[in-house]
C-alpha positions in Angstrom: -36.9 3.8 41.9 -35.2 2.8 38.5 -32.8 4.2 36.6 -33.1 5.5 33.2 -30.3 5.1 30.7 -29.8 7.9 28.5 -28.5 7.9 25.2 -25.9 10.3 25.2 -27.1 12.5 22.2 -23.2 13.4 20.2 -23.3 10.0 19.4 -26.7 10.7 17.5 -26.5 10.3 13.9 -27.0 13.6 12.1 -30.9 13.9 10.6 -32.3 11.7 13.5 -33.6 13.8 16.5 -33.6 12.1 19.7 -36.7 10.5 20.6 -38.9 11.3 23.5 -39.7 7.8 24.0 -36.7 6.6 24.9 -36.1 4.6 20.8 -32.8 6.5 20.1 -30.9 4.2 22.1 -32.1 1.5 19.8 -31.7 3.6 16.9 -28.0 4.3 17.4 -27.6 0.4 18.3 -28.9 0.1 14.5 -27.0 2.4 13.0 -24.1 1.2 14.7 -24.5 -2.4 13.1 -25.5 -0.3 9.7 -22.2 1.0 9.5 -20.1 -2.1 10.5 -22.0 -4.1 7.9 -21.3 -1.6 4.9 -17.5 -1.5 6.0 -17.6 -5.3 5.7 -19.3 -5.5 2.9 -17.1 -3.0 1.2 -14.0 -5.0 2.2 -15.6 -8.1 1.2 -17.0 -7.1 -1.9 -13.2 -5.0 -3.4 -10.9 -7.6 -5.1 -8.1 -8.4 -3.3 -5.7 -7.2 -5.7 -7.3 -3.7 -5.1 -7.0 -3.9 -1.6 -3.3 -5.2 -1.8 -2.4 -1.9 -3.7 -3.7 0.2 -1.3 -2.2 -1.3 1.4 1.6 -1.2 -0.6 0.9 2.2 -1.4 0.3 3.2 2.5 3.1 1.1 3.2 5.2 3.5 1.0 4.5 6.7 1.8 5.2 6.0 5.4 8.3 4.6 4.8 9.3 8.1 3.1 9.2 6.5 -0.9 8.1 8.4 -3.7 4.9 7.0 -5.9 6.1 5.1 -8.7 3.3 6.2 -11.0 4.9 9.9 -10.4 8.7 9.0 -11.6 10.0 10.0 -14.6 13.6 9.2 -15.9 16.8 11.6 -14.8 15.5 11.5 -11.7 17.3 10.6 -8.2 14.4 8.9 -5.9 13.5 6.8 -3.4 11.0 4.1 -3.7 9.7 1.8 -1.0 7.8 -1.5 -2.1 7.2 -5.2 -2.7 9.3 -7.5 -4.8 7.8 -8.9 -7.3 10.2 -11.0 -9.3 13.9 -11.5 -8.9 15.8 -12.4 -11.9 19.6 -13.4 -13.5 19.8 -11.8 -17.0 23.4 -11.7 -18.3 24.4 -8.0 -19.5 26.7 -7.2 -21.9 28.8 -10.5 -20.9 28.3 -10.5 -17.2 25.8 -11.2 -15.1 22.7 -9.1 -13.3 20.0 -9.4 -11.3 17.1 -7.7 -11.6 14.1 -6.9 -9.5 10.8 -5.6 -10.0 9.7 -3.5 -7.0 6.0 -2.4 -6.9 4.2 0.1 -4.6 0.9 -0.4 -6.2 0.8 2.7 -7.7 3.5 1.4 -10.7 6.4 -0.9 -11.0 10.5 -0.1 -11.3 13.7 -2.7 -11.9 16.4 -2.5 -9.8 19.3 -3.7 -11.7 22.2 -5.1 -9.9 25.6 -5.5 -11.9 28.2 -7.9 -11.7 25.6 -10.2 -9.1 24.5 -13.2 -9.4 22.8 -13.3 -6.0 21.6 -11.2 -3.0 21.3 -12.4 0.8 17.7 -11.5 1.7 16.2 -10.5 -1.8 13.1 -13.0 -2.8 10.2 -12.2 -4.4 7.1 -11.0 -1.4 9.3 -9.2 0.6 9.3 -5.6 1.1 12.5 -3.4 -0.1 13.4 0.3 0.0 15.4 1.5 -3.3 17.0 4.8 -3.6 18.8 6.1 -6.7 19.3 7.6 -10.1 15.8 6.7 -12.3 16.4 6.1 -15.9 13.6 5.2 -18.5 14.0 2.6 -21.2 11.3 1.9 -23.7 8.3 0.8 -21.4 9.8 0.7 -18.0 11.7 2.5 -15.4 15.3 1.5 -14.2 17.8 2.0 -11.5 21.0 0.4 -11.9 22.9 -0.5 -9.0 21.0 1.5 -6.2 20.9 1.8 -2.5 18.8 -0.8 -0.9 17.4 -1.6 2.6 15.3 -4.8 3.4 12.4 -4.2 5.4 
C-alpha cells in the first residue's frame, strides 16, 4: 500500500486547476521558485539608493515622524531620520552646528546654537528631531530642537 501526497489545493495559484494526475504538486513547487526569483530579481535589479529610501522612510513612520516631503514652514513636527552631514558654521558671531536629517522622502537642518559639538551626533546615525519648522530660501530649518539618538 503507498501513500499518496496530496497537494493541499489553497496553496494553488489562482487560474491553475488542480490536476488529476497528480502535476500540481510540481506546479506549485514552480511557482514557488517563480515568485522567489522575481522578488530577487526586483531587489537586485532597484538601485540601492532607492531601496535605502524606502527603508528610512519605514524606519520613520514607525518611529511616529512626520514625512519630510509633507512639512511646510510655521509648523511644530517631529521628524525621525538619518544624518547626513554634521557641520560648524559660525552664526552671527557664534558658533552652530548643523545637521541634515533625511527620511528619504526629503531632507531638514537642525540648527544647534551656541555648539560647537554634540556627544553622539555623526553623520549615518539615526536621530529623532521635534520642533518649530521654518523655511528659508530652498530648505527647511529647526533651530535648536528636541533630539533623541536612536
Amino acid at each position: 500500500m503507498s501513500a499518496v501526497r496530496k497537494c493541499d489545493t489553497a496553496m494553488m495559484p489562482r487560474g491553475r486547476p488542480p490536476n488529476a494526475s497528480g502535476g500540481s504538486c510540481a506546479i506549485l513547487k514552480l511557482y514557488g521558485w517563480g515568485m522567489a526569483l522575481r522578488k530577487l530579481f526586483s531587489r537586485v535589479s532597484r538601485p540601492i539608493d532607492e531601496i535605502d529610501r524606502e527603508k528610512l522612510g519605514v524606519f520613520a513612520v514607525g518611529r511616529g515622524g512626520e514625512p519630510i516631503s509633507g512639512l511646510g514652514p510655521r509648523t511644530r513636527a517631529r521628524v525621525a531620520g538619518e544624518i547626513r552631514s554634521v557641520r560648524i558654521v559660525p552664526r552671527a558671531g557664534a558658533p552652530a552646528i548643523e545637521v541634515q536629517v533625511s527620511d528619504g522622502s526629503g531632507s531638514i537642518t537642525a540648527v544647534f546654537l551656541g555648539r560647537r559639538k554634540i556627544g553622539g551626533v555623526t553623520a549615518g546615525r539615526k536621530l529623532i528631531v521635534q520642533g518649530m519648522v521654518m523655511g528659508e530660501p530652498g530648505r527647511l530649518l529647526m533651530h535648536n530642537p528636541l533630539y533623541e539618538l536612536v
